[in-house]
N, CA, C and O atoms as a GROMACS GRO file, in nm:
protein
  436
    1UNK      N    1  -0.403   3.873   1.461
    1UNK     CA    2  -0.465   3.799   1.566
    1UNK      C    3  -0.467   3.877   1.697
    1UNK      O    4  -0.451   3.998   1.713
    2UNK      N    5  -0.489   3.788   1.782
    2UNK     CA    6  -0.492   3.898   1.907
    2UNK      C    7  -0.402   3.959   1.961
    2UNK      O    8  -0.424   4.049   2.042
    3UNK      N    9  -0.226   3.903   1.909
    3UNK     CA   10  -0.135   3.949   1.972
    3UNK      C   11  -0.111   4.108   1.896
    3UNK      O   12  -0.038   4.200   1.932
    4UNK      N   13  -0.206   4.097   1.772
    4UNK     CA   14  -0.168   4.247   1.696
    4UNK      C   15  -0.232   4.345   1.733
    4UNK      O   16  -0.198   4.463   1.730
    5UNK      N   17  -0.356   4.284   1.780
    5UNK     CA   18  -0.430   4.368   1.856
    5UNK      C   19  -0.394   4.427   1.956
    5UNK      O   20  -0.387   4.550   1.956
    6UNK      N   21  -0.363   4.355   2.062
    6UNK     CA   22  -0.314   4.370   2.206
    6UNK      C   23  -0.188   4.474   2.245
    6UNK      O   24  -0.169   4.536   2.349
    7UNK      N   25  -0.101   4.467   2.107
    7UNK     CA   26   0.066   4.543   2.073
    7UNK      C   27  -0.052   4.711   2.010
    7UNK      O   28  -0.015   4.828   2.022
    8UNK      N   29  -0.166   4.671   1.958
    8UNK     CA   30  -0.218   4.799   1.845
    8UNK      C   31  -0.240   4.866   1.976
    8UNK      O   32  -0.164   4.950   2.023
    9UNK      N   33  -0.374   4.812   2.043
    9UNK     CA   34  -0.489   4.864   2.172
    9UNK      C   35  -0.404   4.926   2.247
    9UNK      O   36  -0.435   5.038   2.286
   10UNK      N   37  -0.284   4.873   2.282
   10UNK     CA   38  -0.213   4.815   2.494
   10UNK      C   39  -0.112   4.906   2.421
   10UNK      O   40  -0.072   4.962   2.524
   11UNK      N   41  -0.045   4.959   2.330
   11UNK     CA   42   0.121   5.010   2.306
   11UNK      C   43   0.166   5.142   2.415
   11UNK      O   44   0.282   5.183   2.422
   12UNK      N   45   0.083   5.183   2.475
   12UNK     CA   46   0.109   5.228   2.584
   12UNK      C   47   0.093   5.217   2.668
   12UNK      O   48   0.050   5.313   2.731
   13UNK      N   49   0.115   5.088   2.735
   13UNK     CA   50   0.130   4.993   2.832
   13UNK      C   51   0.193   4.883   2.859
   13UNK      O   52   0.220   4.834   2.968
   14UNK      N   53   0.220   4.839   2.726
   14UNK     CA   54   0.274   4.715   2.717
   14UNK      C   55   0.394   4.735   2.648
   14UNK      O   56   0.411   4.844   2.593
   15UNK      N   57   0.520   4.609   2.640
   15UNK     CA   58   0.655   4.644   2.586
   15UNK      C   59   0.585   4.496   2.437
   15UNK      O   60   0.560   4.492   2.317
   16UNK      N   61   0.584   4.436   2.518
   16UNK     CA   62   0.533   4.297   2.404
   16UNK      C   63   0.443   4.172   2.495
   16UNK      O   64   0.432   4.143   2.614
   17UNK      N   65   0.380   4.110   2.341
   17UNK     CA   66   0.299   4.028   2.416
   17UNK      C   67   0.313   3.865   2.389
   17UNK      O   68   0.400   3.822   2.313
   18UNK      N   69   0.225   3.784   2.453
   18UNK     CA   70   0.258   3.655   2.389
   18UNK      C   71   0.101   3.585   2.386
   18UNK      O   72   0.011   3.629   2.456
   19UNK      N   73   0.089   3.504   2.321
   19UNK     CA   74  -0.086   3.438   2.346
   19UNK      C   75  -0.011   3.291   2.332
   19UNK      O   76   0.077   3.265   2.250
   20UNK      N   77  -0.085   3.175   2.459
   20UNK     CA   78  -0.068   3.041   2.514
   20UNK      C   79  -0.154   2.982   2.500
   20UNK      O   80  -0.228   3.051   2.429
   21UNK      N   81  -0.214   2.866   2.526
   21UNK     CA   82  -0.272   2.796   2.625
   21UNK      C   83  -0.288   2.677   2.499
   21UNK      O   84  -0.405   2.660   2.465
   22UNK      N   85  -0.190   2.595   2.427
   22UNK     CA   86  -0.206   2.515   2.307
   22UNK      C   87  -0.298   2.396   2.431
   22UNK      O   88  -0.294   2.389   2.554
   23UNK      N   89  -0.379   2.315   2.324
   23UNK     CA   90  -0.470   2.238   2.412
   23UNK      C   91  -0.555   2.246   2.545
   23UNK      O   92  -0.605   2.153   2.607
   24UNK      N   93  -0.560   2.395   2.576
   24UNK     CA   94  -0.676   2.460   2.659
   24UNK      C   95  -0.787   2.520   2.568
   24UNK      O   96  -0.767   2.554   2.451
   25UNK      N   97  -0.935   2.532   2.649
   25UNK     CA   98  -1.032   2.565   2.608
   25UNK      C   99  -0.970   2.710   2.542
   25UNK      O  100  -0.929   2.687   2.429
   26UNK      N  101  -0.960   2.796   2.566
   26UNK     CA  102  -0.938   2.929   2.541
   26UNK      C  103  -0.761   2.964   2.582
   26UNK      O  104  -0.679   2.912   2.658
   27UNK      N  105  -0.761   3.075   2.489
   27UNK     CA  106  -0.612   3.150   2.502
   27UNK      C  107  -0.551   3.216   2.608
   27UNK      O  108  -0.655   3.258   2.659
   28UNK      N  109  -0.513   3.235   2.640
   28UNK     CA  110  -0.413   3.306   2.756
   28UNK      C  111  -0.334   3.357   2.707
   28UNK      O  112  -0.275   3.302   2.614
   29UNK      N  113  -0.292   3.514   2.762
   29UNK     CA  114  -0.212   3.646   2.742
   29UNK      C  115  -0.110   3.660   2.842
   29UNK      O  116  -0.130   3.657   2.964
   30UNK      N  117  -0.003   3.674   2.784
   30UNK     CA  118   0.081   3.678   2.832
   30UNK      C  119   0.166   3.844   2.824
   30UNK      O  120   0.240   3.837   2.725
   31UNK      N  121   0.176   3.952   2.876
   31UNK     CA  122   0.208   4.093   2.869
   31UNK      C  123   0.317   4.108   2.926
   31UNK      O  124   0.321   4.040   3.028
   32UNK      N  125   0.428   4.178   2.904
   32UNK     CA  126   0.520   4.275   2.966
   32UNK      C  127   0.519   4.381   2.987
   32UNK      O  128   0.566   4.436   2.888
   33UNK      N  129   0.481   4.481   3.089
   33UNK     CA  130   0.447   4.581   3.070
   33UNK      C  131   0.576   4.668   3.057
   33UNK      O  132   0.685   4.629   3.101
   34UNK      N  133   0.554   4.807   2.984
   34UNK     CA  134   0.648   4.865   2.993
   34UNK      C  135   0.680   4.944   3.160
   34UNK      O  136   0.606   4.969   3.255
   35UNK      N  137   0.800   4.962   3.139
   35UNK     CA  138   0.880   5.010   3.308
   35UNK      C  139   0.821   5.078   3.380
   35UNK      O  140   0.831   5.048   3.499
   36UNK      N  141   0.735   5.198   3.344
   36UNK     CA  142   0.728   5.266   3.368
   36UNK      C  143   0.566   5.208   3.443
   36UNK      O  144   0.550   5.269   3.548
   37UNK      N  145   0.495   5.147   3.425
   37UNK     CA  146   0.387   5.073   3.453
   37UNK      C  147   0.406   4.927   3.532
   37UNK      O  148   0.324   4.836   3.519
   38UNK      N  149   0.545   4.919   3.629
   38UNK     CA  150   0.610   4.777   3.701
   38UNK      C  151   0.504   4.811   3.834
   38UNK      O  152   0.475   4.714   3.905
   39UNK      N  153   0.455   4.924   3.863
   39UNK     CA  154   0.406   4.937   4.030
   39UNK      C  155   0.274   4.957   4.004
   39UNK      O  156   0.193   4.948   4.096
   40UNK      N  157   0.230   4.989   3.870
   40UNK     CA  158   0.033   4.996   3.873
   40UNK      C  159  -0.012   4.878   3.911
   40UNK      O  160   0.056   4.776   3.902
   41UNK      N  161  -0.155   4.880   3.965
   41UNK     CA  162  -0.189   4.757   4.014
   41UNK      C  163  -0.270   4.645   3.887
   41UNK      O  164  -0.355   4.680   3.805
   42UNK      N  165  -0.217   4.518   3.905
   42UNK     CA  166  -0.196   4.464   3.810
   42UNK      C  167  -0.346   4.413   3.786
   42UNK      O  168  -0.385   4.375   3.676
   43UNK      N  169  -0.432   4.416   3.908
   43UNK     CA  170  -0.588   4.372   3.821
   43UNK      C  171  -0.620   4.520   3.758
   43UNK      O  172  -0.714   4.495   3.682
   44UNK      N  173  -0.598   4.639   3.749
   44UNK     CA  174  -0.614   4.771   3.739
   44UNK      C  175  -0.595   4.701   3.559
   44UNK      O  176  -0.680   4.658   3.481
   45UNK      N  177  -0.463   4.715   3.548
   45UNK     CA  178  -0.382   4.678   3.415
   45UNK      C  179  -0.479   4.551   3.352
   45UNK      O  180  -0.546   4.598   3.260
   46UNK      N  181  -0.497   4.464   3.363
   46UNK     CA  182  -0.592   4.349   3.331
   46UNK      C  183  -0.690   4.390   3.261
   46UNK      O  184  -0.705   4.362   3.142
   47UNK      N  185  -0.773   4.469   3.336
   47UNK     CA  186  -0.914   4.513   3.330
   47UNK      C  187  -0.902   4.571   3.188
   47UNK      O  188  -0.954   4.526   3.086
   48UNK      N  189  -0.809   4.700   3.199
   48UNK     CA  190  -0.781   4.803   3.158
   48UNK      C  191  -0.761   4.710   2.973
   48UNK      O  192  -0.821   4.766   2.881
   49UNK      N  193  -0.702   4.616   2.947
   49UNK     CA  194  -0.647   4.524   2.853
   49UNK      C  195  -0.796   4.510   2.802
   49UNK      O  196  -0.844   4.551   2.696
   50UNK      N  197  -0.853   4.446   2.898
   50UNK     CA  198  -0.979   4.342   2.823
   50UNK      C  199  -1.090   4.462   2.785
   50UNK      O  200  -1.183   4.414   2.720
   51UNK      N  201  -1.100   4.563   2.802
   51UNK     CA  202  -1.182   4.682   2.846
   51UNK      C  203  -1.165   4.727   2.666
   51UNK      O  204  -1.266   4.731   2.597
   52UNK      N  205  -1.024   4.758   2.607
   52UNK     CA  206  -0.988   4.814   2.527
   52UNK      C  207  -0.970   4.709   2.403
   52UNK      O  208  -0.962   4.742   2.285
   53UNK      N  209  -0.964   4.552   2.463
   53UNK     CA  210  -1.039   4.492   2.350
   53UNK      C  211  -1.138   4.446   2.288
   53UNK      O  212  -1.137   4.392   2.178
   54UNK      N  213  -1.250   4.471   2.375
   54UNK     CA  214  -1.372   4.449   2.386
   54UNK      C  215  -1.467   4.444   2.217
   54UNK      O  216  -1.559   4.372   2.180
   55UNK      N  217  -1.381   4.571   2.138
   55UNK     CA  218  -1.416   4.612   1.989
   55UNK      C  219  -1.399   4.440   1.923
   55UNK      O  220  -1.484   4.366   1.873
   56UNK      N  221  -1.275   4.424   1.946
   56UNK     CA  222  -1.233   4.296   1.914
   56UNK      C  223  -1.199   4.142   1.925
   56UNK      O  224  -1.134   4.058   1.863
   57UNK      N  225  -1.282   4.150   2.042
   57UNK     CA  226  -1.302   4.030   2.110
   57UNK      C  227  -1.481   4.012   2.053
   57UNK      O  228  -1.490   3.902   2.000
   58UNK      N  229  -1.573   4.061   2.050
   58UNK     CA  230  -1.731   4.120   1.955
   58UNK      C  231  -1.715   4.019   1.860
   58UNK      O  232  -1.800   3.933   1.837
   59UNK      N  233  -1.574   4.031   1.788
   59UNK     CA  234  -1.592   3.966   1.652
   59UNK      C  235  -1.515   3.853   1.686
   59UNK      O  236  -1.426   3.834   1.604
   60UNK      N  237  -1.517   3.766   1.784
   60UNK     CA  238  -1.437   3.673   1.780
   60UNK      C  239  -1.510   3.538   1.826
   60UNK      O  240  -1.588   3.566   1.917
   61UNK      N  241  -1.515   3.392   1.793
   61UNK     CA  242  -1.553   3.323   1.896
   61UNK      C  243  -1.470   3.310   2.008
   61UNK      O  244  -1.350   3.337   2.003
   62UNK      N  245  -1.549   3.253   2.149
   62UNK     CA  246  -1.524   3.274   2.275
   62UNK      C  247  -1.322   3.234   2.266
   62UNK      O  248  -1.226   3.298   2.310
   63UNK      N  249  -1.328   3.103   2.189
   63UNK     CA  250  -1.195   3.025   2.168
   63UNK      C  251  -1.070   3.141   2.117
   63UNK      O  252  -0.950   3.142   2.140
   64UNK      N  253  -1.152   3.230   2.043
   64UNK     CA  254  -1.045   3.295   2.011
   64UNK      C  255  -0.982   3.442   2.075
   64UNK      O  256  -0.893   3.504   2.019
   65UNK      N  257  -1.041   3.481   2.194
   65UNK     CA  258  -1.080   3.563   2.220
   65UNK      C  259  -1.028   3.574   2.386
   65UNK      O  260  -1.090   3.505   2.467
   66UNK      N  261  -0.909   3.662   2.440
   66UNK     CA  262  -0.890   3.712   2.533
   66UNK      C  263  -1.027   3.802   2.694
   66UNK      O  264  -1.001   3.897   2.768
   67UNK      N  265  -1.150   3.720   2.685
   67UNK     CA  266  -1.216   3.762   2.785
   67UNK      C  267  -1.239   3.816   2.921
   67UNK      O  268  -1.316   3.896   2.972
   68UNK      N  269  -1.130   3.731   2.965
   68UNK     CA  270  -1.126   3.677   3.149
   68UNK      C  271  -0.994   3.734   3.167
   68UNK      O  272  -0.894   3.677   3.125
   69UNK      N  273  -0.992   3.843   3.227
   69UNK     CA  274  -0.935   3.955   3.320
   69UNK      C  275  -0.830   3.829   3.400
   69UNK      O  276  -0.726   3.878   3.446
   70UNK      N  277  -0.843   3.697   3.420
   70UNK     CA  278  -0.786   3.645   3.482
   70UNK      C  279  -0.683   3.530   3.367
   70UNK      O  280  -0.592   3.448   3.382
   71UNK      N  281  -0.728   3.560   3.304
   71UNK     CA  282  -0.668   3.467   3.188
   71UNK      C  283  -0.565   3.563   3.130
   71UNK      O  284  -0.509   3.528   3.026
   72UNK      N  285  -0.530   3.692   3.190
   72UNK     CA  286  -0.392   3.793   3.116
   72UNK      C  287  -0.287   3.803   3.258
   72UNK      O  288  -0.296   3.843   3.374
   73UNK      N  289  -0.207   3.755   3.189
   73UNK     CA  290  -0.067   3.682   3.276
   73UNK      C  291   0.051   3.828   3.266
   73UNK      O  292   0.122   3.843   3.166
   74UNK      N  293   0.056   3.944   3.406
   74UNK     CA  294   0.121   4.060   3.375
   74UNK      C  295   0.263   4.050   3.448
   74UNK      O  296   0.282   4.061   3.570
   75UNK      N  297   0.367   4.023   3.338
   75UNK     CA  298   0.482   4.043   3.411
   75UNK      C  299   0.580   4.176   3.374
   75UNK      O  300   0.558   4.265   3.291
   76UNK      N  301   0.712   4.156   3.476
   76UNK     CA  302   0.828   4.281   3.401
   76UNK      C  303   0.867   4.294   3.291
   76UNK      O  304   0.898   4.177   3.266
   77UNK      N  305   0.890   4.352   3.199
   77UNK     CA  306   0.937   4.371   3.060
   77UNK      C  307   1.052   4.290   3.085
   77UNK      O  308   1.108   4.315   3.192
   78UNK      N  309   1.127   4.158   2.982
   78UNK     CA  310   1.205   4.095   2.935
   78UNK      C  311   1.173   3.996   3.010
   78UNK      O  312   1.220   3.903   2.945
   79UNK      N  313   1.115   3.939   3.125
   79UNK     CA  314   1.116   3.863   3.200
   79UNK      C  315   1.041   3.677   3.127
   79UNK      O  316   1.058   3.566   3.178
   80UNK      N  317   0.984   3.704   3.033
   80UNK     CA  318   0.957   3.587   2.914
   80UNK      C  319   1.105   3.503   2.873
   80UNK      O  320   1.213   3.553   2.842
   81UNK      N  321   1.081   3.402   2.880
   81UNK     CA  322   1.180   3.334   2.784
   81UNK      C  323   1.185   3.368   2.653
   81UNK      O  324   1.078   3.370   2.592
   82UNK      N  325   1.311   3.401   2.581
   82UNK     CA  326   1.297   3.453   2.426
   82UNK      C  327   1.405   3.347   2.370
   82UNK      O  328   1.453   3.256   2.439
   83UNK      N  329   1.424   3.361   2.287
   83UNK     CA  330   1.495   3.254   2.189
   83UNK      C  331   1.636   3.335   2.186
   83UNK      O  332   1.631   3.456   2.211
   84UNK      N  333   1.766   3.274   2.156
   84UNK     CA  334   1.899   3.362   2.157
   84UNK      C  335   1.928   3.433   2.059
   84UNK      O  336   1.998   3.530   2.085
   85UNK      N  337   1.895   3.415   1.942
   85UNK     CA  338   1.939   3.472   1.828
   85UNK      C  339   1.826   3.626   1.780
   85UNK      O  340   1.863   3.742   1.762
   86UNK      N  341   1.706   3.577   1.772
   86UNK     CA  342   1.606   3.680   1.753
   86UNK      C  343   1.557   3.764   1.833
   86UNK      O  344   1.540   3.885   1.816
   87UNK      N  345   1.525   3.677   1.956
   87UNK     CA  346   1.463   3.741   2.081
   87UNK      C  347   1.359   3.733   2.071
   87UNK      O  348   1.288   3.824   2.113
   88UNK      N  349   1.313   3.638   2.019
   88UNK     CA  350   1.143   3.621   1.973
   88UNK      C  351   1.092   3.569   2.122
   88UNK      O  352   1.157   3.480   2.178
   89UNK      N  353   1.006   3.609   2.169
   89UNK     CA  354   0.917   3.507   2.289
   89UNK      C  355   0.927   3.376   2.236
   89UNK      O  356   0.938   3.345   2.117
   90UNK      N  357   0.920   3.284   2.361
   90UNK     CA  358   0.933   3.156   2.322
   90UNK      C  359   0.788   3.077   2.396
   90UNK      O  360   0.791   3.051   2.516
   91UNK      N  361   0.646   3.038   2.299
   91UNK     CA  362   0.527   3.012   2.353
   91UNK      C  363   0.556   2.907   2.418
   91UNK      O  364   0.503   2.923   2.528
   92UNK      N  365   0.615   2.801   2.416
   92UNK     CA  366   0.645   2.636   2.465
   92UNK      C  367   0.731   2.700   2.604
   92UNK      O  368   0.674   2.670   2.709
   93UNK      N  369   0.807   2.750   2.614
   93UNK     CA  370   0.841   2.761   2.724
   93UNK      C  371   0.778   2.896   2.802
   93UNK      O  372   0.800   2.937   2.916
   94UNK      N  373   0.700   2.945   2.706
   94UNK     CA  374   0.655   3.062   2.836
   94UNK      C  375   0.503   2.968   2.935
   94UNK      O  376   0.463   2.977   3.051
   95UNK      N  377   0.462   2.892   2.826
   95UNK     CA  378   0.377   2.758   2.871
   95UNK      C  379   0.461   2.645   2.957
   95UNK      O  380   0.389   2.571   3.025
   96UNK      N  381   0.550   2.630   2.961
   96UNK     CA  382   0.596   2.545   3.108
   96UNK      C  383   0.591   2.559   3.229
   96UNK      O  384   0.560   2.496   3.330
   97UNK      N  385   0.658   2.733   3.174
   97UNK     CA  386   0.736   2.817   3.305
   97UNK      C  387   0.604   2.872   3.380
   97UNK      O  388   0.612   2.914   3.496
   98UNK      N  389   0.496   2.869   3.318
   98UNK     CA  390   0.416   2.901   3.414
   98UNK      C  391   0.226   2.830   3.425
   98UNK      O  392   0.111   2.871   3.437
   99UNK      N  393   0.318   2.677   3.408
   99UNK     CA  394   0.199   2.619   3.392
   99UNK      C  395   0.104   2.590   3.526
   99UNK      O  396  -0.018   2.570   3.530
  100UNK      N  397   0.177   2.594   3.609
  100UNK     CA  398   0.082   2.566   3.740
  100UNK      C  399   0.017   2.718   3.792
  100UNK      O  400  -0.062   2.721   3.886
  101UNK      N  401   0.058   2.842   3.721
  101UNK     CA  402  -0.060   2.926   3.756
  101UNK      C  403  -0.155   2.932   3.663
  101UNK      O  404  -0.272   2.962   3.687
  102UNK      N  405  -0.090   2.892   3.504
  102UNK     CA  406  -0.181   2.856   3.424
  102UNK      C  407  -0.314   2.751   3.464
  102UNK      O  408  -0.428   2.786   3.438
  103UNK      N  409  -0.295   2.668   3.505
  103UNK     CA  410  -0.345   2.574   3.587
  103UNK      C  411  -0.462   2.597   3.680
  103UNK      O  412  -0.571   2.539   3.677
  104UNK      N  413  -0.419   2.696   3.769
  104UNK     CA  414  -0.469   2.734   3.856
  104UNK      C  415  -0.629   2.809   3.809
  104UNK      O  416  -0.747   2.788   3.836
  105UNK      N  417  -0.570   2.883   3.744
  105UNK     CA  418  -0.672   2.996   3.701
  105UNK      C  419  -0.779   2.943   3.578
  105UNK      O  420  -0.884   3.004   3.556
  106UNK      N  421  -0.737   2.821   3.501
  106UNK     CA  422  -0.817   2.747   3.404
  106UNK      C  423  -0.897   2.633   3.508
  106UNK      O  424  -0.980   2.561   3.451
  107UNK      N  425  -0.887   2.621   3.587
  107UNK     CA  426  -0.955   2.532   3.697
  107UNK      C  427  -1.080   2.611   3.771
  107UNK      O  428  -1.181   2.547   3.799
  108UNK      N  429  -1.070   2.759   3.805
  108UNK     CA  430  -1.120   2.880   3.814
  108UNK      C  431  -1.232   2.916   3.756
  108UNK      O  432  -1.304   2.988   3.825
  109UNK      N  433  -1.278   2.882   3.628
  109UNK     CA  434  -1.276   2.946   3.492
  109UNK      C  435  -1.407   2.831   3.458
  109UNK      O  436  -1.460   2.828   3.347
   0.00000   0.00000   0.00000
């Protein structure tokens, strides 16, 4: 799905990813970038995401499909809620914790 994509396309840029938005029109991306990429500028990084999925967003409907440069959510590497035992990202709470910019930007849109 798109998060395999995004880890395939982004792996030198990104540490890991997450995809949100359960009961929104379309998905939302959620990225950590790796360290070394904490000070690039983050619509730079955005662009740069949707630019390189473009192959694979072609084959997708709109629903499934990472488009909107504003719909990819770029934070510090670990900074996601993960679960204690695995360390898996946690989608329900990375969707709480940032539902009012989620919000914001699907109002936008």
């Amino acid at each position: 799905g798109i998060e395999d994509e995004v880890r395939a396309v982004c792996a030198d840029i990104i540490s890991e990813c997450v995809v949100v938005g359960t009961g929104r029109r379309c998905p939302a991306l959620f990225v950590e970038t790796k360290p070394e990429f904490v000070n690039v500028d983050k619509k730079e990084l955005k662009l740069q995401i949707v630019h390189r999925m473009s192959g694979f967003n072609s084959r997708r409907y709109i629903e499934e499909r990472i488009s909107h440069a504003e719909l990819i959510f770029v934070v510090e590497t670990g900074t996601l809620p993960r679960t204690s035992t695995k360390g898996n990202i946690r989608r329900k709470a990375v969707e709480e914790a940032y539902k009012e910019e989620m919000d914001q930007v699907y109002k936008k849109l």
